[in-house]
DRENPA-3360 file (N, C-alpha, C; in nm, 2 decimals, always signed):
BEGIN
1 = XXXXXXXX = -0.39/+1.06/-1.42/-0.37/+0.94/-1.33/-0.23/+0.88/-1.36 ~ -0.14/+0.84/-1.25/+0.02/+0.81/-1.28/-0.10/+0.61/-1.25 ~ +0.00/+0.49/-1.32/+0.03/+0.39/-1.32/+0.12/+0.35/-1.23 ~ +0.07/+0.22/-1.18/+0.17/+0.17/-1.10/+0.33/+0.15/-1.11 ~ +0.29/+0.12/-1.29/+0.40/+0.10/-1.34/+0.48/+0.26/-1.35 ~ +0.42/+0.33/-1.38/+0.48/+0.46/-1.46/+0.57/+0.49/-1.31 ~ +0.50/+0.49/-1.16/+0.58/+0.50/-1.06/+0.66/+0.46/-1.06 ~ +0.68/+0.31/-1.05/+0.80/+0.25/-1.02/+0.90/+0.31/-1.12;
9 = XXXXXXXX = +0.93/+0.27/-1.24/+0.99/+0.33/-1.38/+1.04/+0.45/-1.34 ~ +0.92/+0.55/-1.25/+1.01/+0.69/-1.20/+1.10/+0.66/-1.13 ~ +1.11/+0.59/-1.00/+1.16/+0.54/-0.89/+1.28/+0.50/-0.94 ~ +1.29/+0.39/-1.02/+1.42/+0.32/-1.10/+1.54/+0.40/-1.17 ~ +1.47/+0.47/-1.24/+1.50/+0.60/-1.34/+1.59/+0.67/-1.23 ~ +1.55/+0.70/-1.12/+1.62/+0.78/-1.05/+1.72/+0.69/-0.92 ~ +1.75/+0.60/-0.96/+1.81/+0.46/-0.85/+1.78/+0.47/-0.72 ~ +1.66/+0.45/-0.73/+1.58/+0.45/-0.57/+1.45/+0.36/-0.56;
17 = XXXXXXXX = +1.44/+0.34/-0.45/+1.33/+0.22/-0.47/+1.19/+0.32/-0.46 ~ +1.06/+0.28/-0.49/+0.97/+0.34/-0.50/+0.92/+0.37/-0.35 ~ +0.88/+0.48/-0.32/+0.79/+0.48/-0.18/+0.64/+0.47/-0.17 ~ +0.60/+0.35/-0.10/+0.46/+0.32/-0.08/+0.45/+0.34/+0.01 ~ +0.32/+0.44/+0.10/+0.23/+0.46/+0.24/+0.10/+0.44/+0.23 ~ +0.06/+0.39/+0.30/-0.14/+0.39/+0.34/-0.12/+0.40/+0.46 ~ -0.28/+0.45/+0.44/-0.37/+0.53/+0.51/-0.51/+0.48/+0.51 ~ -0.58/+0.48/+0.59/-0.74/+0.46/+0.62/-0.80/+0.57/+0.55;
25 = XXXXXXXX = -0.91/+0.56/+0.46/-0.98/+0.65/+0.42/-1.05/+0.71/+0.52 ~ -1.10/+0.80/+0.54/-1.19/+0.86/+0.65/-1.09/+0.87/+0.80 ~ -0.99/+0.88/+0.80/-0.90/+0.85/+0.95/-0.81/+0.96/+0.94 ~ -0.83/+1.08/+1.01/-0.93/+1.09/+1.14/-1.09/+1.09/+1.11 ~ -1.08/+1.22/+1.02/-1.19/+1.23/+0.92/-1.19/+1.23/+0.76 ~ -1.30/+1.25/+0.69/-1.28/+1.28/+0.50/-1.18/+1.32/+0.53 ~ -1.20/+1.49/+0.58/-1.15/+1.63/+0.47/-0.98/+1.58/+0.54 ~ -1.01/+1.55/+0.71/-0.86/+1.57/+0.70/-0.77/+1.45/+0.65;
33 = XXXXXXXX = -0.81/+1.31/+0.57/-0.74/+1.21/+0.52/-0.73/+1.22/+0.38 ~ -0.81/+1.34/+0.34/-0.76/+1.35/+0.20/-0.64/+1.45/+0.23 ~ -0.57/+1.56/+0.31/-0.52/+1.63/+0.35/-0.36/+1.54/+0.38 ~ -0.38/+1.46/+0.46/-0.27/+1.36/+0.48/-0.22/+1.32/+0.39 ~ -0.29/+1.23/+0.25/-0.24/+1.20/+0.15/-0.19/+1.26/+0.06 ~ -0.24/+1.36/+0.07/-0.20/+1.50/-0.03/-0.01/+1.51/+0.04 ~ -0.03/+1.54/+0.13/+0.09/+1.55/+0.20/+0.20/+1.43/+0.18 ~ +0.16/+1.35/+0.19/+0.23/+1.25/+0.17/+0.27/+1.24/+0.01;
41 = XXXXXXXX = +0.21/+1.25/-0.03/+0.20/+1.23/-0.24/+0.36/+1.37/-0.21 ~ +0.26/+1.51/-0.17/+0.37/+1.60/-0.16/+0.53/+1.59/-0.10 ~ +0.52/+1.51/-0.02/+0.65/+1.50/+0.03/+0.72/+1.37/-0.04 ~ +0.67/+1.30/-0.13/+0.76/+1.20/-0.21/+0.72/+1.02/-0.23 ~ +0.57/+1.08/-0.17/+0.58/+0.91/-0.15/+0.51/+0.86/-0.32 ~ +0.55/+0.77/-0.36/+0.53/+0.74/-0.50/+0.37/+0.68/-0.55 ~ +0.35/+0.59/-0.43/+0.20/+0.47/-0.47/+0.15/+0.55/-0.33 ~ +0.01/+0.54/-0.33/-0.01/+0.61/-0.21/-0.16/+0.46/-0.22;
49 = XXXXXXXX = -0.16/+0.38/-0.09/-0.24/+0.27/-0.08/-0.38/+0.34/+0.00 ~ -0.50/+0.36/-0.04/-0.57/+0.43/+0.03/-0.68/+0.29/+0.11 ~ -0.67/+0.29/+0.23/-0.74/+0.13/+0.29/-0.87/+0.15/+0.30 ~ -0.97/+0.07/+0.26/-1.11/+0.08/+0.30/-1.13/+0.04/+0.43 ~ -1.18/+0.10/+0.55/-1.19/+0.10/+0.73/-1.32/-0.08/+0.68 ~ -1.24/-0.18/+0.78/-1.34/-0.27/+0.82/-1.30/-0.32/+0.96 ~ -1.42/-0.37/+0.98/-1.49/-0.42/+1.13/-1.37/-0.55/+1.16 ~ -1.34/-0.63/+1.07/-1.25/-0.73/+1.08/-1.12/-0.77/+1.02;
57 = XXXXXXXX = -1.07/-0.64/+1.05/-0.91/-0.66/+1.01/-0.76/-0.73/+1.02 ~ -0.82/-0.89/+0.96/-0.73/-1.00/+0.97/-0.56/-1.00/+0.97 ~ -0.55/-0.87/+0.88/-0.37/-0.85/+0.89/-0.35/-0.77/+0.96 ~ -0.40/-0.65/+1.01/-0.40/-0.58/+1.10/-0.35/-0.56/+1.25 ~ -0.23/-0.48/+1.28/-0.22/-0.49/+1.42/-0.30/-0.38/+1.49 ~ -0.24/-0.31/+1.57/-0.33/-0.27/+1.69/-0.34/-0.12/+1.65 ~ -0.22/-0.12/+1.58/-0.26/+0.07/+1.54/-0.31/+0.07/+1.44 ~ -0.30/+0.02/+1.36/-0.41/+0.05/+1.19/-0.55/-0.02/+1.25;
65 = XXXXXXXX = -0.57/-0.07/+1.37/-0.72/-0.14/+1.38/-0.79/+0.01/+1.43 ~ -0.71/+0.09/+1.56/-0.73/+0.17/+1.63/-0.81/+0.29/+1.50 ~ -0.73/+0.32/+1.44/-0.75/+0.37/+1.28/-0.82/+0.38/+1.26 ~ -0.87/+0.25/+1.25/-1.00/+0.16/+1.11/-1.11/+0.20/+1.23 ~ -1.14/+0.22/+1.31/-1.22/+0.21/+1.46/-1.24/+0.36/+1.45 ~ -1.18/+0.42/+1.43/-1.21/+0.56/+1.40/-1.29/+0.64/+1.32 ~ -1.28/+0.55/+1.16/-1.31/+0.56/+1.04/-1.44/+0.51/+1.07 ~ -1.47/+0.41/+1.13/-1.58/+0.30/+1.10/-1.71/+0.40/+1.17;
73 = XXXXXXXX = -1.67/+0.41/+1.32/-1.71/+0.53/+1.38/-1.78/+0.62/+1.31 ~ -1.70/+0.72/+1.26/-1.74/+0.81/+1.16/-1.84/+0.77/+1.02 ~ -1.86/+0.65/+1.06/-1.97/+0.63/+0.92/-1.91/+0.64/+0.80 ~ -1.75/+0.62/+0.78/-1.70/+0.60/+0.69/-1.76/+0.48/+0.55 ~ -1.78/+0.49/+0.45/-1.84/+0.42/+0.35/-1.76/+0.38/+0.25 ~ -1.78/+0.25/+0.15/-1.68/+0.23/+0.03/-1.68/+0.36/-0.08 ~ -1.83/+0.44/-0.09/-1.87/+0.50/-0.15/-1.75/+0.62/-0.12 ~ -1.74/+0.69/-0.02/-1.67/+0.77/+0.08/-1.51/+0.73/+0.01;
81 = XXXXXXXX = -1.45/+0.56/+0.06/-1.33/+0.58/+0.00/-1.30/+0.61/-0.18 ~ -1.39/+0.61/-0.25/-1.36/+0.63/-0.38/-1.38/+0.81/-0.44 ~ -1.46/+0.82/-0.31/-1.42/+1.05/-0.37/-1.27/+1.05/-0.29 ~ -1.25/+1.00/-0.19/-1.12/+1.01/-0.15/-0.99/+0.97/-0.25 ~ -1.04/+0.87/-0.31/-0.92/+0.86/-0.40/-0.95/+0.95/-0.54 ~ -1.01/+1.00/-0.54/-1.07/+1.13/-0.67/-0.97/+1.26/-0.64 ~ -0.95/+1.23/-0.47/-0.96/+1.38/-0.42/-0.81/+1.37/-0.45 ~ -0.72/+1.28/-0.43/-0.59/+1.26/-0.43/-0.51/+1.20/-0.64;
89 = XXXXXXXX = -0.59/+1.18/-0.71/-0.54/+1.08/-0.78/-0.50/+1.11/-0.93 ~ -0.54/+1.32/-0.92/-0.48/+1.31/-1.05/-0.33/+1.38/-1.03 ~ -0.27/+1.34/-0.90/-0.08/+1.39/-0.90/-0.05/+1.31/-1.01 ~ +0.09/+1.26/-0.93/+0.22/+1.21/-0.97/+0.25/+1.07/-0.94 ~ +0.13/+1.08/-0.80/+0.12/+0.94/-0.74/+0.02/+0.83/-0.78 ~ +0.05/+0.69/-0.79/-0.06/+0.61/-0.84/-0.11/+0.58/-0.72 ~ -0.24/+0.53/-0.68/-0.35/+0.57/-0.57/-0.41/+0.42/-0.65 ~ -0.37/+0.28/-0.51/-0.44/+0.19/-0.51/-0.53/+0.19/-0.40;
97 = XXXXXXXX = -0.63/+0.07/-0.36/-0.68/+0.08/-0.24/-0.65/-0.02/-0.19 ~ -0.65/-0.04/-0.06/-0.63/-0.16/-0.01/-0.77/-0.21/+0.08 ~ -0.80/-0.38/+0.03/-0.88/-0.39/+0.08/-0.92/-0.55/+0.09 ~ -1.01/-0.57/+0.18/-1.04/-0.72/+0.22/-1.16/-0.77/+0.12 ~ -1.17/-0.88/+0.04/-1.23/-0.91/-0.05/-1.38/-0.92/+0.00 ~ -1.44/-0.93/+0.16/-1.55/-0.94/+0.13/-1.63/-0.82/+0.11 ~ -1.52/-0.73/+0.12/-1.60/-0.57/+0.13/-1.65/-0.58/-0.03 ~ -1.52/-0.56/-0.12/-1.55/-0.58/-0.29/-1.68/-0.64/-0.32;
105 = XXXXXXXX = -1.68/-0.78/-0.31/-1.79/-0.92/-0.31/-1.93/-0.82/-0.32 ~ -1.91/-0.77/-0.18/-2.04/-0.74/-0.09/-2.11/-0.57/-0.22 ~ -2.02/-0.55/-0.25/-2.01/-0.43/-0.30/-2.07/-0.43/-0.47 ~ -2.02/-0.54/-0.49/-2.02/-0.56/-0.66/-1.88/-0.57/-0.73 ~ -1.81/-0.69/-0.79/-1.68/-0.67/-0.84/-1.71/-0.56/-0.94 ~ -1.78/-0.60/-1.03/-1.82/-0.52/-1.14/-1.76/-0.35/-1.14 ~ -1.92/-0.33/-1.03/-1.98/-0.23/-0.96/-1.84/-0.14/-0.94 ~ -1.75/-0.23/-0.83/-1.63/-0.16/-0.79/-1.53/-0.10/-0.89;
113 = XXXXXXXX = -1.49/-0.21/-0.94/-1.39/-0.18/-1.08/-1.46/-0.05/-1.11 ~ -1.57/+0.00/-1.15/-1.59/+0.09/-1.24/-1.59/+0.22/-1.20 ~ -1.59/+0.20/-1.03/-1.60/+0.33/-0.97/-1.48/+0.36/-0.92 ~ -1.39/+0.26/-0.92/-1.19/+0.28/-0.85/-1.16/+0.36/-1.03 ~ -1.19/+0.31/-1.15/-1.15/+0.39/-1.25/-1.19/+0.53/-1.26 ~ -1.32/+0.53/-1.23/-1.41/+0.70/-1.25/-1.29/+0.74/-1.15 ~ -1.26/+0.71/-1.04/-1.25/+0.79/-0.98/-1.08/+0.83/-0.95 ~ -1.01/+0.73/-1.06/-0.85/+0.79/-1.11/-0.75/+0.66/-1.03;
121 = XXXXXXXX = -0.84/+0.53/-0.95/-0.75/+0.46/-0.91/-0.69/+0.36/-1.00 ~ -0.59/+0.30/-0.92/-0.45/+0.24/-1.03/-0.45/+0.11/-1.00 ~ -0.57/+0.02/-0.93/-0.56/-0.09/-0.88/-0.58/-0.11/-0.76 ~ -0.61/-0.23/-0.69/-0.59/-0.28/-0.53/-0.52/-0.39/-0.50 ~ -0.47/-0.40/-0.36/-0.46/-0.51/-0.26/-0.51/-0.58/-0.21 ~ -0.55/-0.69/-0.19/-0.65/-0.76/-0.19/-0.60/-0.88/-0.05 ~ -0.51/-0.82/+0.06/-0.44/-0.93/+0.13/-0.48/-1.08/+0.13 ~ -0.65/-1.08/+0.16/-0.73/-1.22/+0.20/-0.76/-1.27/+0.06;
129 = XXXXXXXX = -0.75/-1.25/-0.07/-0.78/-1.30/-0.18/-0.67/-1.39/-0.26 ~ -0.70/-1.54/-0.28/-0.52/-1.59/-0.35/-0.60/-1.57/-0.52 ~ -0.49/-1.62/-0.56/-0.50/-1.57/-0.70/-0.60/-1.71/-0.76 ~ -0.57/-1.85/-0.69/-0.67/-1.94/-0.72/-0.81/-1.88/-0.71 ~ -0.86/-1.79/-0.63/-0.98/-1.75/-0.60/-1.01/-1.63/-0.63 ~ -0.97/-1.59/-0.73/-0.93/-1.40/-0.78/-0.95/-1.44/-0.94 ~ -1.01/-1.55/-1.01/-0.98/-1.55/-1.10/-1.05/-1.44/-1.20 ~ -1.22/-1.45/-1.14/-1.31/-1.33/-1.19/-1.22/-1.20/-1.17;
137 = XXXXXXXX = -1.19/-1.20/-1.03/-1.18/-1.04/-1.01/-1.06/-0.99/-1.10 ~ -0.98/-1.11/-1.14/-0.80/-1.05/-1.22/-0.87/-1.04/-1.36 ~ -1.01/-1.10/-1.41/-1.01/-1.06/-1.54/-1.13/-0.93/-1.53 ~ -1.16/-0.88/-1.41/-1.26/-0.75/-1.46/-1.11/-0.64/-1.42 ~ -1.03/-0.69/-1.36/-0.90/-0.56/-1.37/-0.85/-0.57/-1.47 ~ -0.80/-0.69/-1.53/-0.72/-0.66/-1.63/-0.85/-0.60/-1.77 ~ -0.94/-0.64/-1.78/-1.05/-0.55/-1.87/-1.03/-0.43/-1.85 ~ -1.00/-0.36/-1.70/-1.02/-0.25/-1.66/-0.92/-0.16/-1.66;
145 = XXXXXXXX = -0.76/-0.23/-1.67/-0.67/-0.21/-1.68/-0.64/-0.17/-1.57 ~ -0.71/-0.23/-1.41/-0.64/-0.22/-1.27/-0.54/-0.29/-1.26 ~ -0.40/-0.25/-1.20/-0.35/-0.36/-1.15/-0.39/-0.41/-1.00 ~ -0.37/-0.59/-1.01/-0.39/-0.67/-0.91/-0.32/-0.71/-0.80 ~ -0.27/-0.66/-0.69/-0.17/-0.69/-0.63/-0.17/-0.82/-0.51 ~ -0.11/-0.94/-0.56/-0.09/-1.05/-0.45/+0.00/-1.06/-0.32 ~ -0.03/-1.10/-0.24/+0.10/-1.12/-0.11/+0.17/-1.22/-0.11 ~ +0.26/-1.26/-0.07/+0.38/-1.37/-0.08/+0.42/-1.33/+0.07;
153 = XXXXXXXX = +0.43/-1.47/+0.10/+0.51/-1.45/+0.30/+0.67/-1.54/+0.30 ~ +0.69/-1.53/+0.41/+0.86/-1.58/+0.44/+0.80/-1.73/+0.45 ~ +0.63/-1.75/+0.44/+0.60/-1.94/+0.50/+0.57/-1.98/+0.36 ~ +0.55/-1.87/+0.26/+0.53/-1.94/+0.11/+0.60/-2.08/+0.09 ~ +0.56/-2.15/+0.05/+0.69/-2.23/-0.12/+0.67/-2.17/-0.23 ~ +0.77/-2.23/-0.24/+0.84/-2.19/-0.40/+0.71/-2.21/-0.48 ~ +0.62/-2.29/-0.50/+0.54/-2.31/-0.59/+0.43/-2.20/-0.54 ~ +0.40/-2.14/-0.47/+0.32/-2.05/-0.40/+0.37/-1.95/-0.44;
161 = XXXXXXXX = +0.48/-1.91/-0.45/+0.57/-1.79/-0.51/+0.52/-1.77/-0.66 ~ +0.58/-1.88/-0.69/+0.53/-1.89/-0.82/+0.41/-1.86/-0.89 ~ +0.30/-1.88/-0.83/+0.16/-1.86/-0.84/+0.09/-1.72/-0.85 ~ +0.17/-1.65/-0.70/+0.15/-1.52/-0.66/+0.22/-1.43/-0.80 ~ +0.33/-1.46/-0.83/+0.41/-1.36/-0.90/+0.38/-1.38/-1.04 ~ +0.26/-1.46/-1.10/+0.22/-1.52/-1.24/+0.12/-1.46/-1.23 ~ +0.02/-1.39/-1.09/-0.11/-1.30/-1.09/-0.09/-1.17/-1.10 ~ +0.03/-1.15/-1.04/+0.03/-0.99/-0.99/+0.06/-0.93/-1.08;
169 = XXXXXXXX = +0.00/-0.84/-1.09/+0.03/-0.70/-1.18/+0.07/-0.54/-1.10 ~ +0.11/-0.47/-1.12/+0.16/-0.39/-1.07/+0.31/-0.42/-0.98 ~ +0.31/-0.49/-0.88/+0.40/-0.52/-0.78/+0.33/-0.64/-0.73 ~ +0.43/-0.74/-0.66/+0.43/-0.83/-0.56/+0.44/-0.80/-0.42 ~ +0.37/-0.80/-0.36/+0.38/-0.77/-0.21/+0.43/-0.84/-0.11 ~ +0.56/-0.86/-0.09/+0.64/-0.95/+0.02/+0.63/-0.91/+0.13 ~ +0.54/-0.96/+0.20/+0.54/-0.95/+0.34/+0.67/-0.97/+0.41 ~ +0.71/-0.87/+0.51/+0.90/-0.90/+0.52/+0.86/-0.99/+0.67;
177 = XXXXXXXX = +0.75/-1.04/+0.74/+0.75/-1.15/+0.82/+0.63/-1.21/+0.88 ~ +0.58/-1.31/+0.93/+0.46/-1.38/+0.95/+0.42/-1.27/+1.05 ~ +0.24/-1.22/+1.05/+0.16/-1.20/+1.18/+0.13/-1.06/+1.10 ~ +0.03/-0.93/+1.19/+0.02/-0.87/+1.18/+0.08/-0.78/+1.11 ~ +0.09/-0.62/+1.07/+0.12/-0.57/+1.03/+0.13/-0.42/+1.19 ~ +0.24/-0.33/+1.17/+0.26/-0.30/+1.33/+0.45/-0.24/+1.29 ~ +0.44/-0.16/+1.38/+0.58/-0.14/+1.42/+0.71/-0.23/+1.45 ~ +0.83/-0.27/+1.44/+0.91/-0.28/+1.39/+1.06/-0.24/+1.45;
185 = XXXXXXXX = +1.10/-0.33/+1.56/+1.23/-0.26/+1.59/+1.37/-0.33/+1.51 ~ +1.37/-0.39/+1.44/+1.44/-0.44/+1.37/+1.37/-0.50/+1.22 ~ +1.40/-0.55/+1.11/+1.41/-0.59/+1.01/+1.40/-0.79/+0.99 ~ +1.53/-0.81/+1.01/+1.58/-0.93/+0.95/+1.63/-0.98/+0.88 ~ +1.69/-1.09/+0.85/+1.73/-1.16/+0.70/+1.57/-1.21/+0.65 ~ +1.51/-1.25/+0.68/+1.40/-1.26/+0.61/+1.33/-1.23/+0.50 ~ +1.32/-1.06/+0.52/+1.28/-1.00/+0.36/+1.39/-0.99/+0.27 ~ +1.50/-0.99/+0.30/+1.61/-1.01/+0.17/+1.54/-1.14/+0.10;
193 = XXXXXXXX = +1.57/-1.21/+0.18/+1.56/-1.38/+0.17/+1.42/-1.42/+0.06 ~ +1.33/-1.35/+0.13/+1.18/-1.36/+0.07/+1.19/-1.29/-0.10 ~ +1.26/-1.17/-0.08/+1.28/-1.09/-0.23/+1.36/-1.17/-0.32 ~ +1.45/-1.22/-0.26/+1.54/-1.31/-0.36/+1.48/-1.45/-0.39 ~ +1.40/-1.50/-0.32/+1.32/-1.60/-0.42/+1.19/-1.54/-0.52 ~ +1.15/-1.44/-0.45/+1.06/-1.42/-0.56/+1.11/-1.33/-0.69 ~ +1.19/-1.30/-0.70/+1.27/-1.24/-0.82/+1.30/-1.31/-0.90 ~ +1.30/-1.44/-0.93/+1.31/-1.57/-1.02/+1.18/-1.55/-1.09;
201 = XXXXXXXX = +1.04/-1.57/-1.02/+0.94/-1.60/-1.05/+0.86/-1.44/-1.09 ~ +0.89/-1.32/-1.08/+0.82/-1.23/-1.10/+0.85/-1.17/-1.23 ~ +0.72/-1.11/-1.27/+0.77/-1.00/-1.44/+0.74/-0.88/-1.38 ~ +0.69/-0.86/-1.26/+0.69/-0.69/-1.19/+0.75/-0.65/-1.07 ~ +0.75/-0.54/-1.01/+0.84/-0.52/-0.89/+0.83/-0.63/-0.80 ~ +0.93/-0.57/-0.70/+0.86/-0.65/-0.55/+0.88/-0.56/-0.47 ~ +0.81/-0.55/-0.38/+0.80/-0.42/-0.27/+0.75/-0.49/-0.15 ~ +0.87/-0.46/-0.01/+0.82/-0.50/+0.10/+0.75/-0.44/+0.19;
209 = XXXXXXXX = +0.68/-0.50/+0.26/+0.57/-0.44/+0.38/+0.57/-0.49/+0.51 ~ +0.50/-0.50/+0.63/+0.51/-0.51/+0.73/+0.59/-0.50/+0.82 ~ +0.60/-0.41/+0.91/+0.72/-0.38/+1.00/+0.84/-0.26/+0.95 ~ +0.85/-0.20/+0.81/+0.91/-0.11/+0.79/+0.86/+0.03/+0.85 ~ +0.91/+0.09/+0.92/+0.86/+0.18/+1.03/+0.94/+0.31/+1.08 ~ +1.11/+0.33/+1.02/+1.20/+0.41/+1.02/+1.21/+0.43/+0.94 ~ +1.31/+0.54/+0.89/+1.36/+0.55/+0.77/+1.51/+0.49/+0.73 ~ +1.60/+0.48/+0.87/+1.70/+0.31/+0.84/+1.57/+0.23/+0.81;
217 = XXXXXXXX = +1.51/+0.14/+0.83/+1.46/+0.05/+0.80/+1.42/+0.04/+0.62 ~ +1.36/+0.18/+0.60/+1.34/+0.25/+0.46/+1.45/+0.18/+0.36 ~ +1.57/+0.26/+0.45/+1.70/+0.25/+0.39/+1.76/+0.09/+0.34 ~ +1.74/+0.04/+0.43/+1.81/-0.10/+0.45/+1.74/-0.18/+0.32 ~ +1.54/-0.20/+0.32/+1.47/-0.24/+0.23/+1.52/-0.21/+0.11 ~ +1.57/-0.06/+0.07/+1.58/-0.01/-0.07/+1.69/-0.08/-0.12 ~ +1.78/-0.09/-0.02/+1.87/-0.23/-0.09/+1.86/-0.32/-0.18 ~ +1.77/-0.37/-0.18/+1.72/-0.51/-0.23/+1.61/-0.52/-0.27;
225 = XXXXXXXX = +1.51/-0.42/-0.26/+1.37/-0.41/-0.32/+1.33/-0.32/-0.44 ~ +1.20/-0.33/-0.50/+1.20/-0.22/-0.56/+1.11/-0.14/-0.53 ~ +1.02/-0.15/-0.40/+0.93/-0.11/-0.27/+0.96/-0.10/-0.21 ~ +0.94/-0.01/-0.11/+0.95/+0.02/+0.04/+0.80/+0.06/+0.07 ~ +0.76/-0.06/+0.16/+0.60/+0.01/+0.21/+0.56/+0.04/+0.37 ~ +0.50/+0.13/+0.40/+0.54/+0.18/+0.51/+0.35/+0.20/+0.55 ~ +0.31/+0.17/+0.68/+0.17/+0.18/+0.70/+0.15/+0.22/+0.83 ~ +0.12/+0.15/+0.92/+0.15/+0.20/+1.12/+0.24/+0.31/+1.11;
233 = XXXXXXXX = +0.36/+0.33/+1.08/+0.41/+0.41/+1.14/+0.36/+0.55/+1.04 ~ +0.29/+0.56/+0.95/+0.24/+0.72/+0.92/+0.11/+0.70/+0.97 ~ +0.08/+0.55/+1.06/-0.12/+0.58/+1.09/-0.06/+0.61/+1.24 ~ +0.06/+0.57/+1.31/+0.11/+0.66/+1.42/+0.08/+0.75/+1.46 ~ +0.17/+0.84/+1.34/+0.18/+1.00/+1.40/+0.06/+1.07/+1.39 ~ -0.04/+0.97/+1.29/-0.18/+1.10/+1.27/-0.23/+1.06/+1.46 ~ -0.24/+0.96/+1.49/-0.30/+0.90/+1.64/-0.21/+0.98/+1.74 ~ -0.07/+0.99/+1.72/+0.02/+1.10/+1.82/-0.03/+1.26/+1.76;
241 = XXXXXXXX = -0.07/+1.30/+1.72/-0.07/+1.43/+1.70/-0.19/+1.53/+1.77 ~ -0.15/+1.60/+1.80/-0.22/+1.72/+1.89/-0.39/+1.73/+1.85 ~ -0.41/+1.77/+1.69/-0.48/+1.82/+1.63/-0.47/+1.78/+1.44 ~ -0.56/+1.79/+1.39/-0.54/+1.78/+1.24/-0.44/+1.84/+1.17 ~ -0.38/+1.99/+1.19/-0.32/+2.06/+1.15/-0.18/+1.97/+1.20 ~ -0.16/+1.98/+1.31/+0.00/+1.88/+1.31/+0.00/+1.74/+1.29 ~ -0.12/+1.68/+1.26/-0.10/+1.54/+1.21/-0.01/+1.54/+1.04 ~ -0.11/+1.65/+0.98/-0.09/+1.68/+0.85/+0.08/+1.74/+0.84;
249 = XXXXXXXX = +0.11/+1.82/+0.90/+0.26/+1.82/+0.92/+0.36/+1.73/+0.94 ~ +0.31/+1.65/+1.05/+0.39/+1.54/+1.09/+0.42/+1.42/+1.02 ~ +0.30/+1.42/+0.92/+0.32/+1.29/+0.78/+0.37/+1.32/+0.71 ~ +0.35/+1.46/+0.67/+0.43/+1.52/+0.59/+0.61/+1.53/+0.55 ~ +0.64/+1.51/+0.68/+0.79/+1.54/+0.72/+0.84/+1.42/+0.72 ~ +0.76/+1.28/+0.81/+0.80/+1.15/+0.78/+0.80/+1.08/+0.62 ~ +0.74/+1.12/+0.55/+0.71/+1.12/+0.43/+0.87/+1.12/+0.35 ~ +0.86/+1.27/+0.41/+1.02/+1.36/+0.33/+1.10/+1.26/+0.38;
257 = XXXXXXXX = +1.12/+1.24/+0.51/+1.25/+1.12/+0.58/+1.23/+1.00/+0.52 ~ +1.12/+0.96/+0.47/+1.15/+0.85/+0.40/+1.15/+0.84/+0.24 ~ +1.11/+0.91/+0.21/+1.16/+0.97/+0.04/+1.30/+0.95/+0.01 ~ +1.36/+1.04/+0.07/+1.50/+1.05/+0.09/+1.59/+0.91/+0.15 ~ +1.56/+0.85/+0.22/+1.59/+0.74/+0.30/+1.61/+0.61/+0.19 ~ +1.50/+0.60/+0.10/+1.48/+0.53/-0.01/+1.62/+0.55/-0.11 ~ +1.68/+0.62/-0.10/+1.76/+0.66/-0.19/+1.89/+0.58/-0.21 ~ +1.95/+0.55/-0.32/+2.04/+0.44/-0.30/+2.18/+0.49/-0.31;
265 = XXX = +2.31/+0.48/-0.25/+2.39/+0.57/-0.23/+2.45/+0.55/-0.43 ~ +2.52/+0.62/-0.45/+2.58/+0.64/-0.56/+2.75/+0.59/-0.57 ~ +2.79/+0.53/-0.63/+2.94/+0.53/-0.65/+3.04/+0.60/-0.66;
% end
């Protein structure tokens, strides 16, 4: 099992920002979403976020819901996402999940914790949970030695910043702009803006998300981050592809474009 930390530290080591992708467990199906991630781990991506599929996906835009609608369909189960992350989790890559707190709740914190470790995971996301209200769940991870990952937005305060970046363990997740999560024709000054205040207040990375969707985009983030997280556009190409066989191809290669993209020029 690779650590969140041990990723990043590789990422650094080599002057490049770390590459994070998720994926819906069960999306299209099991066999072929463990196939995707495999591909993706293989082509360079560092943290691989595996999402648990729900009915009410608050940060979600229209192609990760489409996704999740697929997964749910299929009778996809929490049980289901944790052989998936078995199936993926003794690489190179650390294999969090991403997920909405009432799934956990509903599940058993306990319960959960013990089966994300059996089964080689490095932590979760937790978008809808603040760290005021995470207090149980940050002491059965840190017992567990999951890391806990908070969000920070461009509408935070400083004292909010503060708060988020005193919980999180593994990385900070800077949302690079308010609303859904979705494709992306441009960036902004925003996520600079957002990373540089939270870099005062943080003792772990910061890695941005929402709207990174190219590999300029990739590029531009690596600048100034120590994440690049990338989500719609690899649940894209699996929804554009012919058949399983070229989905798995096509992540694969976006994968490599963004591996590389991450990379920070040299002097």
């Amino acid at each position: 099992m690779t650590t969140v930390a041990q990723a990043f530290a590789r990422a650094a080591a080599q002057d490049r920002a770390a590459l994070i992708g998720y994926l819906p467990a069960g999306f299209p199906d099991r066999e072929t979403s463990v196939r995707l991630l495999q591909a993706m781990i293989d082509s360079g991506v560092d943290i691989i976020e595996v999402g648990i599929p729900y009915s009410d996906p608050l940060m979600d835009g229209p192609t990760i819901c489409e996704a999740v609608d697929v997964a749910l369909r299929a009778g996809v189960t929490t049980d289901d996402v944790f052989d998936v992350v078995a199936a993926v989790s003794s690489g190179p890559a650390a294999v969090l999940v991403m997920t909405y707190w009432n799934l956990v709740e509903r599940y058993g914190t306990a319960r959960f914790a013990r089966r994300l470790v059996a089964a080689g995971g490095s932590g979760t996301i937790t978008p809808d949970l603040t760290p005021e209200e995470g207090s149980d769940w940050i002491a059965i991870c840190d017992e567990s030695e999951l890391a806990h990952v908070f969000l920070a937005a461009p509408s935070s305060t400083d004292e909010r910043i503060a708060t988020v970046s005193a919980a999180a363990t593994g990385f900070v997740y800077a949302a690079s702009l308010m609303g859904v999560t979705g494709v992306r024709t441009s960036m902004g000054a925003g996520a600079a803006d957002l990373v540089a205040r939270i870099r005062p207040a943080a003792q772990v990375p910061v890695a941005v998300g929402i709207g990174v969707s190219t590999p300029e985009q990739a590029h531009e983030v690596a600048q100034f981050a120590d994440g690049v997280i990338v989500g719609s556009a690899f649940v894209r190409r699996v929804l554009d592809a012919a058949d399983p066989q070229a989905a798995v191809a096509a992540v694969g290669d976006f994968a490599g474009e963004l591996a590389a993209a991450v990379r920070r020029p040299t002097d």
